[in-house]
N, CA, C and O of each residue as an XYZ file, in Angstrom:
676
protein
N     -14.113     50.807    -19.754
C     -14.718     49.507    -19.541
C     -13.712     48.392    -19.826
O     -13.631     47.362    -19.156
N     -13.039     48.660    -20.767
C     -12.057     47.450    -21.054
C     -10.513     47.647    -20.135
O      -9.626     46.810    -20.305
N     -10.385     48.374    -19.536
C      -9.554     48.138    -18.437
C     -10.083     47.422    -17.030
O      -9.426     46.471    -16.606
N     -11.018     47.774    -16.452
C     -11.479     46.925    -15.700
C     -11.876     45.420    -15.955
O     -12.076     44.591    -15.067
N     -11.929     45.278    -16.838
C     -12.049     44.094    -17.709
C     -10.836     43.131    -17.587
O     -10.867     42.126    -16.878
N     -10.029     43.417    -18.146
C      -8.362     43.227    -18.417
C      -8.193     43.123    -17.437
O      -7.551     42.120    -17.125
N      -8.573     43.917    -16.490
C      -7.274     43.611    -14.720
C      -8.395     42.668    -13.689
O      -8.257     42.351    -12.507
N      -9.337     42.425    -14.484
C     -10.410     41.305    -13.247
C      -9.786     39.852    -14.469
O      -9.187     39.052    -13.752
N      -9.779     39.625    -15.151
C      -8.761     38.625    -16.278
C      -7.589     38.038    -15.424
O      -7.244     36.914    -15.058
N      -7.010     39.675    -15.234
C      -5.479     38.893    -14.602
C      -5.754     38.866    -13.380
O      -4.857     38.077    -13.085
N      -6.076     39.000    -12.755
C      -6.865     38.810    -11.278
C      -7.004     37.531    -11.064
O      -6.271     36.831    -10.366
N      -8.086     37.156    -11.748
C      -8.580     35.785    -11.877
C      -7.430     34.487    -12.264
O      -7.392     33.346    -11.805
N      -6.571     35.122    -13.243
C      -5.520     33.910    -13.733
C      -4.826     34.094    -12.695
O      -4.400     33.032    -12.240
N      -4.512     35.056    -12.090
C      -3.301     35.108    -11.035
C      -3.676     34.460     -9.558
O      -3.002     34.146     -8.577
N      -4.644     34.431     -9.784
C      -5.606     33.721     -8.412
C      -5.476     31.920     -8.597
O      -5.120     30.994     -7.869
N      -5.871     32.034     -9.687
C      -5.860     30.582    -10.626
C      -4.394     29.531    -10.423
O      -4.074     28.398    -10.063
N      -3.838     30.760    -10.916
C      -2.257     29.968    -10.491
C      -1.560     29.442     -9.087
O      -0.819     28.480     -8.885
N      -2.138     30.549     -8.108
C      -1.651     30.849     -7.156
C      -2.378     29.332     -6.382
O      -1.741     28.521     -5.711
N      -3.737     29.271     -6.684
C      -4.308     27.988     -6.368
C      -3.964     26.637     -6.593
O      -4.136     25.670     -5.852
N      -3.309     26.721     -8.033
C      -3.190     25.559     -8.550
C      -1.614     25.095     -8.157
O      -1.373     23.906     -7.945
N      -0.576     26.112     -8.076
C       0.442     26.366     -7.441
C       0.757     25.647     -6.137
O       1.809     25.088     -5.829
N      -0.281     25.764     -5.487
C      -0.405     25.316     -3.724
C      -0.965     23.690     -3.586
O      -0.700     22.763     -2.821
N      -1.525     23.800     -4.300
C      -2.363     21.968     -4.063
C      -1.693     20.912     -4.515
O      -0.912     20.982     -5.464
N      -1.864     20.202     -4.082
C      -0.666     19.174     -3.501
C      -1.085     17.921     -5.173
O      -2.159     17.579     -5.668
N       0.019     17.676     -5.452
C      -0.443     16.987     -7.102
C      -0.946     15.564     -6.485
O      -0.535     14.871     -5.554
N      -1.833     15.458     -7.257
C      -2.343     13.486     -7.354
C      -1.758     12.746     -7.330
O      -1.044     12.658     -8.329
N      -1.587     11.763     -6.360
C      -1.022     10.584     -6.316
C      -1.193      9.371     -7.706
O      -2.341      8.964     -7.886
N      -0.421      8.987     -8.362
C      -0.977      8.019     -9.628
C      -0.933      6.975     -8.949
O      -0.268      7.065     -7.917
N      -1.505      5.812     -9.205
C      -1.238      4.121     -9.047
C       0.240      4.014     -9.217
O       0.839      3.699     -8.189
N       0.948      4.204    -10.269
C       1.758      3.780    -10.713
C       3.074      4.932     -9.962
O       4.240      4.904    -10.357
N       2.746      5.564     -9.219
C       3.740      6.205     -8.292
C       3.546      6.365     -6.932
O       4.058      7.242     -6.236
N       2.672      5.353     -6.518
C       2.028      5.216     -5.094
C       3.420      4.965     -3.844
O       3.553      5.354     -2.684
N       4.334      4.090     -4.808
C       5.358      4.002     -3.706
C       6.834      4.888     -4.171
O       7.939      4.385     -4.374
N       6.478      6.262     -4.257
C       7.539      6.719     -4.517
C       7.492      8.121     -4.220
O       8.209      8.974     -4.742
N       6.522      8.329     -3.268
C       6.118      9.477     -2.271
C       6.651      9.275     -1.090
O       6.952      8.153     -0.682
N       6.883     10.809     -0.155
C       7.759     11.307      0.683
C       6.974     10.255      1.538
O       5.814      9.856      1.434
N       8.337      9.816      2.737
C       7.652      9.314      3.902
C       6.300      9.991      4.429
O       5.129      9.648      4.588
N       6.779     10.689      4.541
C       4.919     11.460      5.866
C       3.620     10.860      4.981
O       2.718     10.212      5.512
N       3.681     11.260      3.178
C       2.511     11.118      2.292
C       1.759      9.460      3.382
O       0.565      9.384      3.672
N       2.564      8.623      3.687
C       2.292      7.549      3.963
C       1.549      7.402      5.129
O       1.172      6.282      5.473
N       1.167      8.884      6.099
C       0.732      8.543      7.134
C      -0.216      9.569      6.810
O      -0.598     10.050      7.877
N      -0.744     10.099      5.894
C      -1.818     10.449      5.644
C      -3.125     10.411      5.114
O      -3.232      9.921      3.990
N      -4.062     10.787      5.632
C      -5.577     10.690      5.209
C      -5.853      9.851      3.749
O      -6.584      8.901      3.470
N      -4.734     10.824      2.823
C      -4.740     10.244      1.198
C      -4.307      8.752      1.251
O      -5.034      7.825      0.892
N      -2.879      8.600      1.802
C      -2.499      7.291      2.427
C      -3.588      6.096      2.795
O      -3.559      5.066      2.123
N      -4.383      6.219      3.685
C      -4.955      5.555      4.476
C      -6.333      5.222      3.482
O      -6.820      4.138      3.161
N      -6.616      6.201      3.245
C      -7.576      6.135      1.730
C      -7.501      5.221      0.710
O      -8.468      4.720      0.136
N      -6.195      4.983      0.462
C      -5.471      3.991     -0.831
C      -5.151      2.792     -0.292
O      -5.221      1.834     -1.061
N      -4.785      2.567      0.941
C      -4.384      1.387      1.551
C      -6.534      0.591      1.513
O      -6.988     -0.335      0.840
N      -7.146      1.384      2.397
C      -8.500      0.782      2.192
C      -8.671      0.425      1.185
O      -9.219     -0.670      1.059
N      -8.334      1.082      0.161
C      -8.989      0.154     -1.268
C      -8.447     -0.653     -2.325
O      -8.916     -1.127     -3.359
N      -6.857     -0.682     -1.536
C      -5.953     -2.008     -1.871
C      -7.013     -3.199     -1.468
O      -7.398     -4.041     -2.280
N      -7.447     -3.142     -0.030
C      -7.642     -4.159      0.934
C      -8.952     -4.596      0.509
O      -9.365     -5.690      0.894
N      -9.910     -3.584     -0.524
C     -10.885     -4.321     -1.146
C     -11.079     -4.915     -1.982
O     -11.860     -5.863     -2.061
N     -10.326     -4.422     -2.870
C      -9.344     -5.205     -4.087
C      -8.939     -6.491     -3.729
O      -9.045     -7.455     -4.487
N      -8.513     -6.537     -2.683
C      -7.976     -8.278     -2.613
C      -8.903     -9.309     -2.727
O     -10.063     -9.150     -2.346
N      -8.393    -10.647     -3.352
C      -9.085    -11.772     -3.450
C      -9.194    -12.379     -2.398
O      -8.222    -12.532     -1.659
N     -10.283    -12.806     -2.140
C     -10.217    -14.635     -1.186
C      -8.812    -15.312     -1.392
O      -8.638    -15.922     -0.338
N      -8.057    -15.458     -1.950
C      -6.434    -15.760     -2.083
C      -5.777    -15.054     -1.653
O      -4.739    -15.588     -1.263
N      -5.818    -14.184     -1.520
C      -5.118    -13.107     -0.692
C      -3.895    -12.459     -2.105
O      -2.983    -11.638     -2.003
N      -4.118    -12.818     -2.667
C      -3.740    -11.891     -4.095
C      -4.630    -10.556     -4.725
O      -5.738    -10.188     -4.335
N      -3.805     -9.951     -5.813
C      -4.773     -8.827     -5.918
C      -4.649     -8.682     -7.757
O      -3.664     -8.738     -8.493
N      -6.317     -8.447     -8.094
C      -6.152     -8.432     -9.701
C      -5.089     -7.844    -10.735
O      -4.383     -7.256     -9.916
N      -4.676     -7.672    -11.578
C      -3.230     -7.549    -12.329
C      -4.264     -6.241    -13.665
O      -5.298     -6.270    -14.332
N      -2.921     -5.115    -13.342
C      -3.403     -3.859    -14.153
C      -4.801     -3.001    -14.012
O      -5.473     -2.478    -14.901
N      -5.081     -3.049    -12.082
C      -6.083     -1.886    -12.067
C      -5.332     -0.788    -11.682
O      -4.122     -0.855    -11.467
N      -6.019      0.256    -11.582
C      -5.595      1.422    -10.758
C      -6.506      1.322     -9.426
O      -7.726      1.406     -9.560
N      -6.027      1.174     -8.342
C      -6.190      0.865     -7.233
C      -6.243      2.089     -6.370
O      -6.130      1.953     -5.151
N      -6.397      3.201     -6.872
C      -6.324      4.781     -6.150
C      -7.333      4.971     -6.315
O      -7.290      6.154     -5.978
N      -8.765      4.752     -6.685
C     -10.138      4.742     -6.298
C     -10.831      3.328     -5.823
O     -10.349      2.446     -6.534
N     -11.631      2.859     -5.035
C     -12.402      2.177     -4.331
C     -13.308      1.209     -5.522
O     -13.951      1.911     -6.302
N     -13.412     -0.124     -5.717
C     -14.075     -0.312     -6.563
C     -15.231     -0.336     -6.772
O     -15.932     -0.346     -5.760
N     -15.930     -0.356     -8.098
C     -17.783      0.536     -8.158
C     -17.758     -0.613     -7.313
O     -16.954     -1.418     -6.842
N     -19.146     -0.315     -7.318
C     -20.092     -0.730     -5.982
C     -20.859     -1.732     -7.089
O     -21.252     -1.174     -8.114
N     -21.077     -3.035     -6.966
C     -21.926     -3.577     -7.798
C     -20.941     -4.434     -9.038
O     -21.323     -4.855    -10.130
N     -20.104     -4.479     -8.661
C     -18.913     -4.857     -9.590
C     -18.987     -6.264     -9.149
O     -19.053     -6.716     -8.006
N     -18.958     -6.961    -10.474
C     -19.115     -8.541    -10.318
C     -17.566     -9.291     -9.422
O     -16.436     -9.072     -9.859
N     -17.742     -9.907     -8.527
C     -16.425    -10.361     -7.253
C     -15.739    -11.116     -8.317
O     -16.487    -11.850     -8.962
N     -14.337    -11.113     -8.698
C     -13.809    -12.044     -9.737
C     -12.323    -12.683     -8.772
O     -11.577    -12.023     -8.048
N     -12.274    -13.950     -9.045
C     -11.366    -14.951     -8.731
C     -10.083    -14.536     -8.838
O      -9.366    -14.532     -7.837
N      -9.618    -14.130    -10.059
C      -8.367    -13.754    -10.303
C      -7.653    -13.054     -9.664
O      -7.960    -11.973     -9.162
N      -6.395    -13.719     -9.606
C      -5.242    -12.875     -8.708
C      -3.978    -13.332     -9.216
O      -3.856    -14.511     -9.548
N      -3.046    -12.534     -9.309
C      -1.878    -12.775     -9.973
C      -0.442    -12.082     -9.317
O      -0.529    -10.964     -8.811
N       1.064    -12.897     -9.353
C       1.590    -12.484     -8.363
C       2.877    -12.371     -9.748
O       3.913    -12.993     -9.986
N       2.148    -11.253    -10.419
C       4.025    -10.813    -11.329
C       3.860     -9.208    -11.707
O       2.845     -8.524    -11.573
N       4.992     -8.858    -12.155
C       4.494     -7.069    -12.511
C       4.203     -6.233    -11.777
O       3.580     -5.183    -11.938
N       4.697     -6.726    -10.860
C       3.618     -5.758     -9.649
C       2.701     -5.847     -9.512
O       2.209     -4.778     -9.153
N       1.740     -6.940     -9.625
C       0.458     -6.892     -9.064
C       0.358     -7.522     -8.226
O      -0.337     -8.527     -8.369
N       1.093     -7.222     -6.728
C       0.520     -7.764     -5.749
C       1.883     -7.389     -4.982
O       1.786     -7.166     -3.775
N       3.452     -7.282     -5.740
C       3.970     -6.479     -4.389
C       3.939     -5.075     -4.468
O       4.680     -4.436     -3.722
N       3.112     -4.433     -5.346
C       3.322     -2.938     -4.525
C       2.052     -3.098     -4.003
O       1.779     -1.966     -3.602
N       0.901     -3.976     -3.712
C       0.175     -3.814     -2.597
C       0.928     -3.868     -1.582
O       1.302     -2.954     -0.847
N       1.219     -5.315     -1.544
C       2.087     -5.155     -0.321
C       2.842     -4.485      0.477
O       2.869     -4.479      1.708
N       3.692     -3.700     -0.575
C       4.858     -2.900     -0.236
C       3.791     -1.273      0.513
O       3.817     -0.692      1.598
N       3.173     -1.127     -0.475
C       2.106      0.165      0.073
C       1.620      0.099      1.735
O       1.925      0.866      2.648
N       0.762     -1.101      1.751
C      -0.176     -1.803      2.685
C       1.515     -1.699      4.586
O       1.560     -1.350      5.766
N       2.378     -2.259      3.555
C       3.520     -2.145      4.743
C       3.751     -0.735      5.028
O       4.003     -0.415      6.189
N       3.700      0.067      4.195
C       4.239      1.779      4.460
C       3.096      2.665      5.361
O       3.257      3.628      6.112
N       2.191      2.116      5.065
C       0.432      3.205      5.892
C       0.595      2.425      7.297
O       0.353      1.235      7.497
N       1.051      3.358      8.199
C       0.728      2.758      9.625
C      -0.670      2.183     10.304
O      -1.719      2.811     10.446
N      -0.412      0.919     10.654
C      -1.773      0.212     11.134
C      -2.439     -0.732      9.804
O      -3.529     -1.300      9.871
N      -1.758     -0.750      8.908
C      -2.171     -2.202      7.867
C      -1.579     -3.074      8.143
O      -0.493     -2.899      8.696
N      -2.085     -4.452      7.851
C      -1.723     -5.723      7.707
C      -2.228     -6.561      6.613
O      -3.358     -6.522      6.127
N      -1.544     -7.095      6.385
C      -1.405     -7.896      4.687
C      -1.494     -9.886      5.708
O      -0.743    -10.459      6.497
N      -2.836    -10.241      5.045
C      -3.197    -11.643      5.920
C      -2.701    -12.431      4.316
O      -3.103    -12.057      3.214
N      -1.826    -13.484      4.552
C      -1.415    -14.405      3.485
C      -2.214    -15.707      4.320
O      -2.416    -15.917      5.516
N      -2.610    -16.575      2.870
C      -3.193    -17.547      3.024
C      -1.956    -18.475      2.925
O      -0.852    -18.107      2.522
N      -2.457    -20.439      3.581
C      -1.176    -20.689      3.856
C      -0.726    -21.768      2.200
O      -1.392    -22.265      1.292
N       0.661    -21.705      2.532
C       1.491    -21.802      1.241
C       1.151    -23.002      1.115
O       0.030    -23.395      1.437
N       2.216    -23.888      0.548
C       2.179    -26.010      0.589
C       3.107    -26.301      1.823
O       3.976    -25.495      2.157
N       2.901    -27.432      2.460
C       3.630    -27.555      3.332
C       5.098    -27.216      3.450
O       5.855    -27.121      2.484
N       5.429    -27.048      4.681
C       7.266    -26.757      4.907
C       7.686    -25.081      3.480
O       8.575    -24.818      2.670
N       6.821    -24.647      3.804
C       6.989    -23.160      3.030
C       7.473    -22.215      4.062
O       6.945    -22.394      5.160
N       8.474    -21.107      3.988
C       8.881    -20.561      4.586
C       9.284    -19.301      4.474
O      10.427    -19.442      4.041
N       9.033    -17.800      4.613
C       9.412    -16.517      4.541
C      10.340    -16.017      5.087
O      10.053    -15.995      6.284
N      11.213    -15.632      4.945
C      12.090    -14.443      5.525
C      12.287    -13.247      5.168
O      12.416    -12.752      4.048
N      12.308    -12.637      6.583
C      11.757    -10.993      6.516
C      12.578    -10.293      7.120
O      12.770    -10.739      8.251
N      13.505     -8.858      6.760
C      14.293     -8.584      7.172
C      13.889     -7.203      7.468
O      12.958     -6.931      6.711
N      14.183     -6.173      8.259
C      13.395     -4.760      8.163
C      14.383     -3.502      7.972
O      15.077     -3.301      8.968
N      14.466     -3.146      7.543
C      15.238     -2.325      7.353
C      15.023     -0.899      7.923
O      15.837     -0.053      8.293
N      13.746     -0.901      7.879
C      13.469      1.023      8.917
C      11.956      0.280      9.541
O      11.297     -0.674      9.128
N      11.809      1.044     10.509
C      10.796      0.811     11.590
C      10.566     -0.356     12.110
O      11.586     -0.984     12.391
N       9.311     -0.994     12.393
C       8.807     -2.227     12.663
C       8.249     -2.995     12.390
O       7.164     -2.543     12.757
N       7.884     -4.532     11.736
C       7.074     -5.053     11.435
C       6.577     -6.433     12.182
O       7.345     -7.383     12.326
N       5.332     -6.446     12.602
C       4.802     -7.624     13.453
C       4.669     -8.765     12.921
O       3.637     -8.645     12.261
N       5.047     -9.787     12.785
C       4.501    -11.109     12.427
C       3.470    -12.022     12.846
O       3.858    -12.676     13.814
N       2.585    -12.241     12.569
C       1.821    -13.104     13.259
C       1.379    -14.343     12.787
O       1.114    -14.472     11.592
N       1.225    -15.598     13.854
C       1.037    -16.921     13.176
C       0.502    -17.944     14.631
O       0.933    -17.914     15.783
N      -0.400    -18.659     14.123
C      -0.978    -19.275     15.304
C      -0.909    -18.422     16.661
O      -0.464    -18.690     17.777
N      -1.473    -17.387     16.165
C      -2.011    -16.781     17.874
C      -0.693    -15.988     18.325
O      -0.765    -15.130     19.205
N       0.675    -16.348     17.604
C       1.846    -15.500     18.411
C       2.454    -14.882     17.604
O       2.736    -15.471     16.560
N       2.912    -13.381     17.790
C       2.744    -11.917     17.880
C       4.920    -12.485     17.777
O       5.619    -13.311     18.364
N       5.132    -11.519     16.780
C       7.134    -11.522     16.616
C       7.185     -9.727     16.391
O       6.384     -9.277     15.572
N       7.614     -9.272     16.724
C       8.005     -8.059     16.678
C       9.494     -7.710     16.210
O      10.476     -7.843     16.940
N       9.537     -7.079     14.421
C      10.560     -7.440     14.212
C      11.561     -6.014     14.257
O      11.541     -5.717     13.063
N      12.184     -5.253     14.745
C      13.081     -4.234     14.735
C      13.484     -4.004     13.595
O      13.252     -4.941     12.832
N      14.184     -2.833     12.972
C      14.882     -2.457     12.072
C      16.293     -2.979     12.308
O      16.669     -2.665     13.437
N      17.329     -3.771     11.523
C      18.084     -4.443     11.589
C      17.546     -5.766     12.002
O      18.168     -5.969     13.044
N      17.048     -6.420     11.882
C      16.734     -7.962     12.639
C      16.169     -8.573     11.351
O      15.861     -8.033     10.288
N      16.132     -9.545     11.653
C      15.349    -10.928     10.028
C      14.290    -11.421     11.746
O      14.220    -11.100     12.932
N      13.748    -12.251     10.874
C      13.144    -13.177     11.142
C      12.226    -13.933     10.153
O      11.637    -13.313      9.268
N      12.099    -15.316     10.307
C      12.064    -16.494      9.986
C      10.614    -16.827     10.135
O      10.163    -16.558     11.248
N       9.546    -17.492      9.040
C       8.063    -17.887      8.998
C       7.758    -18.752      8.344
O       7.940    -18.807      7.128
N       6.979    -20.001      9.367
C       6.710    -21.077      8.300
C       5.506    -19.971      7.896
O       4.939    -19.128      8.590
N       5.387    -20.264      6.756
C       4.015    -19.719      5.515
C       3.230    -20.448      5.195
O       2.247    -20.129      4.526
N       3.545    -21.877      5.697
C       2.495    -23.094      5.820
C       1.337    -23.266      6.563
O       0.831    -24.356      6.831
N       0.852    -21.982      6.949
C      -0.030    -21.577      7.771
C      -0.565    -20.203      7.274
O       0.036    -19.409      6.550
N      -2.250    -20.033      7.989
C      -2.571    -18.954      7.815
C      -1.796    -18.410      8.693
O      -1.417    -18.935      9.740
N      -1.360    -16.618      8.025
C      -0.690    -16.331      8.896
C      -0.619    -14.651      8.651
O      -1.608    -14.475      7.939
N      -0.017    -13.376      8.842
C       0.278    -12.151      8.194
C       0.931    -10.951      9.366
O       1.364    -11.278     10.471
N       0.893     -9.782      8.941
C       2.262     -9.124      9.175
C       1.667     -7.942      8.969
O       0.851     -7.675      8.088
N       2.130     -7.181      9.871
C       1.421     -5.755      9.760
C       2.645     -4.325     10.059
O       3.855     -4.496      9.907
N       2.227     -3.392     10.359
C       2.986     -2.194     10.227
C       1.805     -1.606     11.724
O       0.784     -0.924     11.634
N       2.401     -2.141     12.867
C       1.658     -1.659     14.352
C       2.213     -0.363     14.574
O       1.925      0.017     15.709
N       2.909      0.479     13.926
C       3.669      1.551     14.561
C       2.981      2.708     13.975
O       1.940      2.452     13.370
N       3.436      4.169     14.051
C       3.099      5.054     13.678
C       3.843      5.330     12.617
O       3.855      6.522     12.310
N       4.280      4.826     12.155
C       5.663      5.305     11.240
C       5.475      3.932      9.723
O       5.015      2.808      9.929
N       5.938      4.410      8.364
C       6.073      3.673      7.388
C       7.203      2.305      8.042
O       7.893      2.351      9.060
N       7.149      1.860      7.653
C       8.034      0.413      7.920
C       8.233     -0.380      6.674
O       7.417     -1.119      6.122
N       9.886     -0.003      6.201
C      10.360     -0.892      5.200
C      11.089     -2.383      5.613
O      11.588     -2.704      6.692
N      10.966     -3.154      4.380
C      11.179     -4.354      4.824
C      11.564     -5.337      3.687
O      10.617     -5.327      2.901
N      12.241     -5.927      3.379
C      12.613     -7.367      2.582
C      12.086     -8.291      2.888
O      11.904     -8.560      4.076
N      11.545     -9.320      1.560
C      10.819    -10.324      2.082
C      11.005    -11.508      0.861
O      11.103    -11.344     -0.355
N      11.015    -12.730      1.647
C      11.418    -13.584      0.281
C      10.914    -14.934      0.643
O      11.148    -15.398      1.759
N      10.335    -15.486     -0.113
C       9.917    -16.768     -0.099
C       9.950    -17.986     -0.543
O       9.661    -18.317     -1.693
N      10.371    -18.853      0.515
C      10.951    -20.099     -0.219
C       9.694    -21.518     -0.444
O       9.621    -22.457      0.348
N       9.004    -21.401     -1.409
C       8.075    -22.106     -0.906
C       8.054    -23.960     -1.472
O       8.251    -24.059     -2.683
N       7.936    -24.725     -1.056
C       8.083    -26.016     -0.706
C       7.492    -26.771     -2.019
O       6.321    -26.764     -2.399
N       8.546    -27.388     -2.581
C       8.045    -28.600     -3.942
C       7.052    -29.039     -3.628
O       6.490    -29.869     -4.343
């Protein structure tokens, strides 16, 4: 009796391992942008980008020190706050740019405010009063931010990018 015992034991752990072995580890918040390209065009991907995008404020900022890899409860009081240091708000961004088919809508800056955006792999769209910039890998381009305006990732592919803002006394 206690041999059959013993070898359904290791059976079971060896099964155990073999399972736990194969499944693909959890994405953390805090290592969201430091997964293989492809992670970015997947289901899990697309999952995390949605609940960046609920997370965001009416400012188009995003609250400072959640974990943003689950969806927020349902019934959760809407709060104002948004904050743009520490990372709370460019690794949305930076994420939101990597999941093919997001766009990040910025509200507009103070007058004569201006972005420049440079891309470094794939593509990123600009958009502002109704017209569409399509920016290549190697290319800048230039945005008043004095306007509603935002920028998306239209391709199938992650799309990296530099971005810097000069915004107006």
């Amino acid at each position: 009796m206690r041999k059959p015992l013993l070898g359904l034991i290791v059976l079971l752990a060896s099964a155990a391992a073999h399972v736990c072995a194969q499944a693909p580890a959890r994405v953390r918040w805090q290592n969201v942008l430091e997964q293989p390209a492809d992670w970015y065009t997947s289901p899990d991907a697309r999952a995390v980008a949605d609940n960046v995008l609920r997370f965001q404020r009416e400012s188009g900022g995003w609250p400072k020190d959640i974990d943003m890899m689950e969806a927020p409860k349902a019934g959760a009081p809407a709060r104002p706050d948004a904050t743009i240091d520490n990372g709370a708000t460019t690794t949305q961004i930076r994420l939101l740019s990597q999941v093919p088919g997001d766009t990040y809508r910025g509200q507009a800056d103070p007058a004569r405010s201006q972005e420049l955006f440079y891309v470094l792999d794939g593509l990123l769209t600009l958009t502002a009063d109704d017209q569409e910039v399509v920016v290549p890998a190697g290319a800048s381009s230039r945005l008043r931010s004095d306007r509603v305006y935002a920028y998306r990732n239209a391709s199938k592919k992650p799309v990296q990018f530099l971005r810097t803002v000069s915004l107006a006394p």
